[in-house]
C-alpha positions as CSV (number, residue, x, y, z in Angstrom):
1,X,27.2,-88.9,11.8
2,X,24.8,-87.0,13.6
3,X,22.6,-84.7,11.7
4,X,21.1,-81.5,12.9
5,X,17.9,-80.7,11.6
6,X,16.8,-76.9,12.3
7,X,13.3,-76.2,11.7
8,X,13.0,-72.4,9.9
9,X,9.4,-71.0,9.7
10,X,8.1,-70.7,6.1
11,X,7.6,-66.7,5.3
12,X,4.9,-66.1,3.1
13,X,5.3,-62.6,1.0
14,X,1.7,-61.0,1.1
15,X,0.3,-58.3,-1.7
16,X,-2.6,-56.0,-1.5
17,X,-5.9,-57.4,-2.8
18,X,-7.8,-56.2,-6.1
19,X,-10.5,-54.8,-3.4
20,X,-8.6,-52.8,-1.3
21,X,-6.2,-51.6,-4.5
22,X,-9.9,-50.2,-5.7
23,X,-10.7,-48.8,-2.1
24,X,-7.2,-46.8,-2.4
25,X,-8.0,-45.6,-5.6
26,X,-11.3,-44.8,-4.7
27,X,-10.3,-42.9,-1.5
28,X,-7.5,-40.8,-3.2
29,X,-9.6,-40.0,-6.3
30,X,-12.1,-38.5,-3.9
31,X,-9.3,-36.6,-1.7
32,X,-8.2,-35.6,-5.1
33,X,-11.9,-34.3,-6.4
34,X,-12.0,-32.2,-3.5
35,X,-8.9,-30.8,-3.3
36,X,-9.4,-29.6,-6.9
37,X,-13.1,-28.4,-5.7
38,X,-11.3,-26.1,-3.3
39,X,-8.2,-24.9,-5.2
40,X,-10.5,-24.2,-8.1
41,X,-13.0,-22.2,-6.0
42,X,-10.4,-20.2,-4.8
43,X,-9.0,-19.2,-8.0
44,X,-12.6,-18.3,-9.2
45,X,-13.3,-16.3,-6.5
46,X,-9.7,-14.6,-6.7
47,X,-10.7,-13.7,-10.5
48,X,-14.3,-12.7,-9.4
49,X,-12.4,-10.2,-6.8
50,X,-10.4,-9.0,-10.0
51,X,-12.7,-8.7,-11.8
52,X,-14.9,-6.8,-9.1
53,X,-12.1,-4.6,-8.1
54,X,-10.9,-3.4,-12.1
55,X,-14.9,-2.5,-12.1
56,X,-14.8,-0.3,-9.4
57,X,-12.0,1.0,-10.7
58,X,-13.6,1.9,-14.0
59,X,-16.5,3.5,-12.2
60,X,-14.3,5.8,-10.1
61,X,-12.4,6.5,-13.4
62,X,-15.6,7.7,-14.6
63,X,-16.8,9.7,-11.9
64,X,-13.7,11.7,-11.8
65,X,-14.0,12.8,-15.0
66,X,-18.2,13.5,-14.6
67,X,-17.5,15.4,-11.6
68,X,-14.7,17.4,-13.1
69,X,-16.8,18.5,-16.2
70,X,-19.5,19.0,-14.5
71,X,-19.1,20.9,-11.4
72,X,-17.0,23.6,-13.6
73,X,-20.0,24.0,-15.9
74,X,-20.5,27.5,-17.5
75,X,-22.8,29.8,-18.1
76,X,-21.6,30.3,-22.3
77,X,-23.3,30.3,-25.7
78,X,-21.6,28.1,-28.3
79,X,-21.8,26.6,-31.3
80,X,-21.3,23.6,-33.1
81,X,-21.0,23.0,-37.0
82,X,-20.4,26.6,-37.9
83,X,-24.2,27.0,-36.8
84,X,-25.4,29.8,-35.1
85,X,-24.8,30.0,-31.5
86,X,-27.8,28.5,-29.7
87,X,-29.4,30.3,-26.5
88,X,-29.1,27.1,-24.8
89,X,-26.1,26.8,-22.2
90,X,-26.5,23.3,-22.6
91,X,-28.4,20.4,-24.5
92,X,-29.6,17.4,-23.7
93,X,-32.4,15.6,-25.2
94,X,-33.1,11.6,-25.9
95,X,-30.7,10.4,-29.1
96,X,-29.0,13.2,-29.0
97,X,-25.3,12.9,-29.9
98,X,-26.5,9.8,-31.6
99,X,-26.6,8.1,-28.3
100,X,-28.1,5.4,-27.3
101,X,-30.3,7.0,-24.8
102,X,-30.1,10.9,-23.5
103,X,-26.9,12.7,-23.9
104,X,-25.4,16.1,-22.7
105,X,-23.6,19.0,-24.2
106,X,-22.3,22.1,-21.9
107,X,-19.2,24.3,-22.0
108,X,-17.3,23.7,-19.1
109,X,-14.2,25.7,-17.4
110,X,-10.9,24.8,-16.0
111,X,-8.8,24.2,-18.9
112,X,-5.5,25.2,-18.2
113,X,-3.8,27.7,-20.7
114,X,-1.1,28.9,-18.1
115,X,0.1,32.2,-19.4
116,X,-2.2,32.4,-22.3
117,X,0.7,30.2,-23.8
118,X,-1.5,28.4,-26.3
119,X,-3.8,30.6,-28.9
120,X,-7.0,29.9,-26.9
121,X,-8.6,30.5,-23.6
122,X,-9.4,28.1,-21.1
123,X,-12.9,26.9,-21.5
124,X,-13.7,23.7,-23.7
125,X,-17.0,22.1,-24.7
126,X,-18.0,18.5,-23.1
127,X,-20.4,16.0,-23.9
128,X,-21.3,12.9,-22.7
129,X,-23.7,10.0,-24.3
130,X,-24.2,6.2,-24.5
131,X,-23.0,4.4,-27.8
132,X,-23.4,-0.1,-27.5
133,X,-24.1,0.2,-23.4
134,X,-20.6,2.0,-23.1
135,X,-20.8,5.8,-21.3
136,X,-18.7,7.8,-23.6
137,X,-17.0,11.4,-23.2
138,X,-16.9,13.9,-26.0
139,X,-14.7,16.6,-26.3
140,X,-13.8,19.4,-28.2
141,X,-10.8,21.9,-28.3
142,X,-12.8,25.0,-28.7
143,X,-16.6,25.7,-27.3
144,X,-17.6,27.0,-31.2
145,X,-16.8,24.2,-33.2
146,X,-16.9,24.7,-37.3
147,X,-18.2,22.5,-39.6
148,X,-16.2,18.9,-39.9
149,X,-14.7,18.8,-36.5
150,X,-15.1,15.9,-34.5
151,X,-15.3,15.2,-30.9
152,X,-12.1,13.6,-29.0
153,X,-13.8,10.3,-27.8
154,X,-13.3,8.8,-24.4
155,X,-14.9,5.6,-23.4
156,X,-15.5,5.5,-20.0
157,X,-17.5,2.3,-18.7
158,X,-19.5,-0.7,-19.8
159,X,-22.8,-2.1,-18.8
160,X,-25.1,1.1,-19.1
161,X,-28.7,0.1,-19.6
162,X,-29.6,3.5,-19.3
163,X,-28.4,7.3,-19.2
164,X,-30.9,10.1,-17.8
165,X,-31.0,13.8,-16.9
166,X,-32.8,16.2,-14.9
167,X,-33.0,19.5,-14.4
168,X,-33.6,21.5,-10.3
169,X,-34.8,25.0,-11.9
170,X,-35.3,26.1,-8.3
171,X,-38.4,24.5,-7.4
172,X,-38.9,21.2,-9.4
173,X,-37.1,18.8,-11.3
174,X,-37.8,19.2,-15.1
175,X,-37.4,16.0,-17.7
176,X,-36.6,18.7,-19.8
177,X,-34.1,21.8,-20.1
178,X,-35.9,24.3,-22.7
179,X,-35.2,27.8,-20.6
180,X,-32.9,30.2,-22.7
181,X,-29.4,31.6,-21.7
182,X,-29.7,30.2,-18.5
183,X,-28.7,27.4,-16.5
184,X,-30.5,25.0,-13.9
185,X,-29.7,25.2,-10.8
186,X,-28.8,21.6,-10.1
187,X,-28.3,18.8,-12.7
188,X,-29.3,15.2,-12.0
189,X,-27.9,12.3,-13.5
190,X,-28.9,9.0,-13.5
191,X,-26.6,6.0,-14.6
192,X,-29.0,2.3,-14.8
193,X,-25.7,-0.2,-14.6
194,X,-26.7,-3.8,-15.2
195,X,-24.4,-4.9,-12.2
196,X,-24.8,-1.8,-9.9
197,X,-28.6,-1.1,-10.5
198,X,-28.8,2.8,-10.1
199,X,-25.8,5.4,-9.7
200,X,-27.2,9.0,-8.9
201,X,-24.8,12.1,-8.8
202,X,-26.4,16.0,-8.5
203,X,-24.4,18.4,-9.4
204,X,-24.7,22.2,-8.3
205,X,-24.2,24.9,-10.8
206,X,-23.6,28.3,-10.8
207,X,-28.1,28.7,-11.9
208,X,-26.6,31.8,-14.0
209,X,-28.3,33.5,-16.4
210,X,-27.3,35.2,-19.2
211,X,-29.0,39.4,-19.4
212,X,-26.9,40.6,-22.3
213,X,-25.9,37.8,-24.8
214,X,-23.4,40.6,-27.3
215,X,-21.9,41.2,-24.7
216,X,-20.8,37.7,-23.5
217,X,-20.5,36.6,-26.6
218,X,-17.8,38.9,-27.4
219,X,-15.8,38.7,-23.9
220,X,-15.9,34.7,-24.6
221,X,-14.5,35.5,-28.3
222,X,-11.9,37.8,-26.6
223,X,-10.9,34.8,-24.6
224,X,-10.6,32.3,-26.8
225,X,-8.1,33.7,-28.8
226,X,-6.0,34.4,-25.7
């Protein structure tokens, strides 16, 4: 019997060794590492654009209001407690409405009271001050304000490190506004923001001055009470 011997070739199954097992894990923690790096920066910079962009808003929000009140500032007596009306059309001063830093206090036009509908006329009294680093908005229904009535407060924005005022009487800025029944021509207000530095807004006013105080007085009663 004849026998056929065939010859087959010995395959040898071949693995990875430890080293380069360690080199691949090496390589994709790296490629990993970075990948987070990246995906991780962009999510911080997508909340520090959030962030930046809800502050802007805030500071817009703020100037809209400030420019309303202020711009529409008028030249009125008023009084606050029950207190005698003061000859000053407005008030500022340092601590004043228990700010912080300087605060403000004017009577300002412009509120509505379409047909005299409501039982009062359409000027209000505004303030604005600083209370913990946060620019707040005071506001009152009525420019005479009896005793026990409190201000409508409106926080505004965060991060004030500081809240000045001054006054254009026609030929200099003034720290101070001490001139009776009569307003400056220009008010200057600074706003120190520990992200923006310093925000400066002027504002023009009507620079009136009051010549017969009864008599405004009792047109300003008159209108009031609609």
């Amino acid at each position: 019997m004849l026998r056929r011997s065939f010859s087959q070739p010995f395959s040898k199954a071949r693995g990875f060794t430890l080293i380069e097992v360690m080199v691949a894990i090496a390589v994709f923690a790296t490629l990993s590492f970075a990948a987070y790096q990246v995906v991780n920066q962009v999510q911080r910079s997508n909340e520090q654009s959030l962030e930046k962009s809800e502050r802007i808003k805030q500071l817009q929000r703020s100037l809209v209001f400030l420019d309303n009140d202020f711009r529409q500032i008028v030249a009125r007596q008023f009084r606050t407690g029950g207190e005698k009306a003061s000859e000053a059309l407005l008030k500022s001063g340092e601590y004043f409405l228990d700010s912080e830093f300087q605060a403000i206090l004017f009577v300002r036009l412009g509120w509505k009271n379409p047909q005299q509908a409501f039982p009062r006329g359409e000027i209000t009294k505004v303030g604005y001050r600083v209370i913990e680093n946060k620019l707040e908005r005071l506001w009152w229904r009525y420019p005479d304000t009896p005793v026990g009535q409190e201000a409508v407060i409106t926080p505004l924005i965060d991060g004030i490190e500081e809240l000045k005022f001054e006054f254009y009487d026609g030929k200099k800025w003034l720290k101070k506004w001490e001139m009776k029944n009569q307003l400056p021509n220009a008010i200057k207000m600074i706003l120190t923001f520990k992200d923006y530095g310093d925000v400066e807004r002027v504002y023009l006013t009507p620079g009136f001055k009051l010549d017969n105080n009864a008599n405004q007085n009792s047109d300003d009663s008159k209108e009031d009470r609609g």
